[in-house]
C-alpha distance (Angstrom), angle and dihedral (degrees) to the residues before:
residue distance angle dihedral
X1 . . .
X2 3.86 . .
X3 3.84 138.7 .
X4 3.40 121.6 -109.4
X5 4.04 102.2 -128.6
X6 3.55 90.1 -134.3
X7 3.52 99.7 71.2
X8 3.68 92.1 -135.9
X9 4.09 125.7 155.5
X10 4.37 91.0 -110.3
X11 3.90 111.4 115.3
X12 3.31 122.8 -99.8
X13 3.82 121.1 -86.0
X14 3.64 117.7 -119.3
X15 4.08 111.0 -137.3
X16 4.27 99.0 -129.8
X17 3.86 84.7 -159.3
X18 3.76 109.1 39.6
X19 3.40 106.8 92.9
X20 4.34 82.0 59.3
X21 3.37 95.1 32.8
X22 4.18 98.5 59.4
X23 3.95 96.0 46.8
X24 4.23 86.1 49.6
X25 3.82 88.8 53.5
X26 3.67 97.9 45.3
X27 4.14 86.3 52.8
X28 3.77 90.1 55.3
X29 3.87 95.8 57.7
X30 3.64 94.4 44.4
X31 4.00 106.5 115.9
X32 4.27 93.9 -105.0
X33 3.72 95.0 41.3
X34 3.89 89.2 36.7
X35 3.92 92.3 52.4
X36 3.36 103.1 44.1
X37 3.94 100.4 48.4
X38 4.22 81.9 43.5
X39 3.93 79.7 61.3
X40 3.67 94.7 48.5
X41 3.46 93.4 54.0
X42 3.97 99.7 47.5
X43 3.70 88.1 57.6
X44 3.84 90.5 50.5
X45 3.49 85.3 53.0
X46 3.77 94.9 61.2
X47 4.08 122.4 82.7
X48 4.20 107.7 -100.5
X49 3.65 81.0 -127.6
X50 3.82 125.4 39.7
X51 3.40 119.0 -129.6
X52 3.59 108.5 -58.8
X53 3.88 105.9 -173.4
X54 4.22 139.3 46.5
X55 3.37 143.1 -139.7
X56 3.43 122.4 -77.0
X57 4.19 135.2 -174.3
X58 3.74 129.6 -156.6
X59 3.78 111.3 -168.2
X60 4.40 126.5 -179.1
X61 3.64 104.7 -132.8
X62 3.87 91.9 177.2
X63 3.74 106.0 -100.8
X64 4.16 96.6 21.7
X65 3.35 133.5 39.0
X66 4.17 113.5 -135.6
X67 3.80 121.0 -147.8
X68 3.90 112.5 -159.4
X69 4.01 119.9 -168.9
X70 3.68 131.0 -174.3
X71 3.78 111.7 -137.8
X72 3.32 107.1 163.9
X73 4.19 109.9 179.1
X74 3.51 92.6 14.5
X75 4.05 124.3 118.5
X76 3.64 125.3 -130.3
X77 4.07 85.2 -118.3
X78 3.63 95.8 58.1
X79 3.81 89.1 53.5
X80 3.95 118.4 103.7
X81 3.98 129.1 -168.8
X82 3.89 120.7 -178.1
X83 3.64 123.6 172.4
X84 4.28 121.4 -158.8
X85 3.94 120.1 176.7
X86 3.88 100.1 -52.3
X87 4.23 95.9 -16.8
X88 3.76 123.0 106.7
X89 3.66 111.6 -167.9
X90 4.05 121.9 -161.1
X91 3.96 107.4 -160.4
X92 4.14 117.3 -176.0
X93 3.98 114.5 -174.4
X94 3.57 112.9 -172.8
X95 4.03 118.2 -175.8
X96 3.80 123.7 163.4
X97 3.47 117.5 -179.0
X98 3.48 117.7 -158.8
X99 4.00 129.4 -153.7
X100 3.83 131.2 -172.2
X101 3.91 119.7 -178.6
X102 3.63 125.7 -176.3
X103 3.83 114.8 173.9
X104 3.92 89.8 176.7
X105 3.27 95.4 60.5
X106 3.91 100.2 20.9
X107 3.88 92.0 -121.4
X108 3.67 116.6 154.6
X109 4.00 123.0 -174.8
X110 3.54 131.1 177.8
X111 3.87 125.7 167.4
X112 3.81 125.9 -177.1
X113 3.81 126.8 -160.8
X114 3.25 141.4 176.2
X115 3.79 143.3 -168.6
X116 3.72 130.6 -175.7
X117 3.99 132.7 179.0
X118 3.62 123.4 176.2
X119 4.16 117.2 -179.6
X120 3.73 115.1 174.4
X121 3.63 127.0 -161.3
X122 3.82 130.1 -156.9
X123 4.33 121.5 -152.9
X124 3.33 121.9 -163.5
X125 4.16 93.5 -120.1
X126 3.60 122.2 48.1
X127 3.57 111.4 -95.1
X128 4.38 116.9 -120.4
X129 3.76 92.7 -137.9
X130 4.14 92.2 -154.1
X131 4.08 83.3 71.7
X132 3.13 102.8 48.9
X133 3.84 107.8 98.7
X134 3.63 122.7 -179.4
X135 3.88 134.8 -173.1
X136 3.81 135.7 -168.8
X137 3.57 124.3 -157.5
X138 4.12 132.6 158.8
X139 3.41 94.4 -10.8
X140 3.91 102.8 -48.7
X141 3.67 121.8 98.9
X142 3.75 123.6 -151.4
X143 4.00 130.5 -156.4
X144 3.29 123.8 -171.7
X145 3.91 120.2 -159.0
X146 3.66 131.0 -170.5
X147 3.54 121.9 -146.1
X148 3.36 117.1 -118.9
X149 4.02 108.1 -135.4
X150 4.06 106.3 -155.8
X151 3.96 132.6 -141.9
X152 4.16 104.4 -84.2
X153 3.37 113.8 -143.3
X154 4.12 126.1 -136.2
X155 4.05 114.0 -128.9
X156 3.95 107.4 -139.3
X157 3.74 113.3 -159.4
């Protein structure tokens, strides 16, 4: 039976389901019960998908524009630049393939995975793709992009 926190003359309210209810709850903080649903709810917790992207800069040096991107564990090969129009697109694909043989025991293990981030960036000129230089070196990569100055037109009265 419970109060009513109001104090008021009713009856009290009999709970149908309490005499269920309290064993239940006392079986969910028992240590096994307790540690398992703790579990469940740290790997709710975590994104589906780990973070998928990375960090990058865009600085105005005056007559360039330099992209900066930390890529820490990443090789040079695994790297991808494309340029479209006024678009620069940064592409990292990441695969490790992992292999564990064990003719003793006639254990074989392989284990695939594989990681892709795309960020794409958009200047306000079109970008001459010959000029563009970029460099990668301990896990930062470095583009540099001239500005393209365009044709300026005279207004004639």
């Amino acid at each position: 039976m419970t109060k009513r926190p109001d104090n008021s003359k009713l009856p009290e309210k009999p709970e149908p389901f309490g005499k269920w209810f309290k064993p239940f709850q006392e079986l969910l903080n028992e240590p096994p019960v307790k540690g398992l649903l703790e579990n469940i709810d740290e790997f709710f917790r975590q994104p589906l998908f780990p973070k998928s992207s990375f960090q990058v800069d865009v600085q105005d040096r005056g007559d360039k524009h330099l992209v900066t991107a930390a890529l820490p564990g990443v090789r040079k090969e695994q790297i991808g630049i494309d340029i479209i129009g006024d678009t620069l697109t940064i592409s990292v694909k990441k695969q490790d393939i992992l292999t564990e043989e064990d003719d003793k025991n006639k254990v074989y293990r392989r284990s695939e995975s594989l990681q892709r981030s795309i960020r794409t960036l958009s200047f306000p000129h079109p970008i001459e793709e010959r000029k563009v230089k970029a460099s990668y070196r301990d896990g930062l990569l470095e583009i540099s992009i001239p500005k393209v100055k365009g044709k300026t037109i005279e207004i004639h009265e």
